[in-house]
N, C-alpha and C positions, 0 to 999 in steps of 0.2 A: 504494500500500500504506500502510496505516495506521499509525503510529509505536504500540511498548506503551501509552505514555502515553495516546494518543486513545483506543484500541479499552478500557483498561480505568474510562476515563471515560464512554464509551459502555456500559458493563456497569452501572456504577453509578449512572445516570442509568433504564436499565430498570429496576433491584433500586427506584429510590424510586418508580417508575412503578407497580413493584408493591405498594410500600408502602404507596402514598396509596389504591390502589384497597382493600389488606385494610384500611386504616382507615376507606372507607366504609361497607365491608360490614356492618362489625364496628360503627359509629357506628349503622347503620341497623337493626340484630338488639338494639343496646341499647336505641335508641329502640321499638322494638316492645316488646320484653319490659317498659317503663315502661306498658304500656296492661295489661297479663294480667293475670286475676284468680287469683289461686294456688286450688286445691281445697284444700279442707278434709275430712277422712273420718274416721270418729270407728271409736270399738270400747270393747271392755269389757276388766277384766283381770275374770279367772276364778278362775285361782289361783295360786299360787306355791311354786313347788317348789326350795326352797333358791334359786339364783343364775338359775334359769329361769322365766318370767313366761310366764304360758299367757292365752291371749286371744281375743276374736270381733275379725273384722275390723282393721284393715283389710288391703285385697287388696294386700299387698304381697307382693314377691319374696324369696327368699332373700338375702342382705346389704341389704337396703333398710333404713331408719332412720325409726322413728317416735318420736314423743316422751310419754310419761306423762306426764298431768297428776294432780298431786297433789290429794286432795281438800281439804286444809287448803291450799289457794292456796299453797303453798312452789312454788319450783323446780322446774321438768317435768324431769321424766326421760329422757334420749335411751336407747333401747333396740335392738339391729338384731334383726331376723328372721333364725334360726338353723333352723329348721323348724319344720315342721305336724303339727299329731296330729290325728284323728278334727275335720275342720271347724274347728279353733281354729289360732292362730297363736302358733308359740315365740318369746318374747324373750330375749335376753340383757343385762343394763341396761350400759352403757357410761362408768358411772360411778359414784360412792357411791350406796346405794339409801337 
């Protein structure tokens, strides 16, 4: 029979077995994602209705986050998708406009 001491240094010697393994995975999911080309998807703003920005494109989800680009090259605008009217997409700006 194993003394505590053994059997919980046996516990802890699995937990770094396991550790070493999530740190490859995790080393090998970074090193992938260093190759990916991120998408870029563009749209229009339409119009603007008080604190709501109505817009074409892009296909995003309800809480997804796109960014305004300013046309005076200032500071993009982070915005989330709050919903959809008639084909367009509602923003809400997420910060000073």
């Amino acid at each position: 029979m194993r003394s505590e001491c053994e059997a919980a240094a046996v516990n802890l010697d699995e937990v770094a077995d396991r550790g070493s393994a999530i740190t490859r995975h995790l080393a090998h999911a970074v090193e992938r994602l260093r190759h990916v080309n991120p998408v870029r998807v563009s749209g229009r703003v339409t119009d603007v209705i008080g604190l709501v920005i109505e817009g074409t494109g892009p296909g995003l989800p309800i809480g997804g986050v796109c960014h305004i680009e300013r046309r005076d090259g200032g500071e993009s605008i982070a915005a989330e998708v709050v919903g959809f009217r008639q084909n367009r997409v509602l923003l809400m700006p997420l910060g000073e406009v």
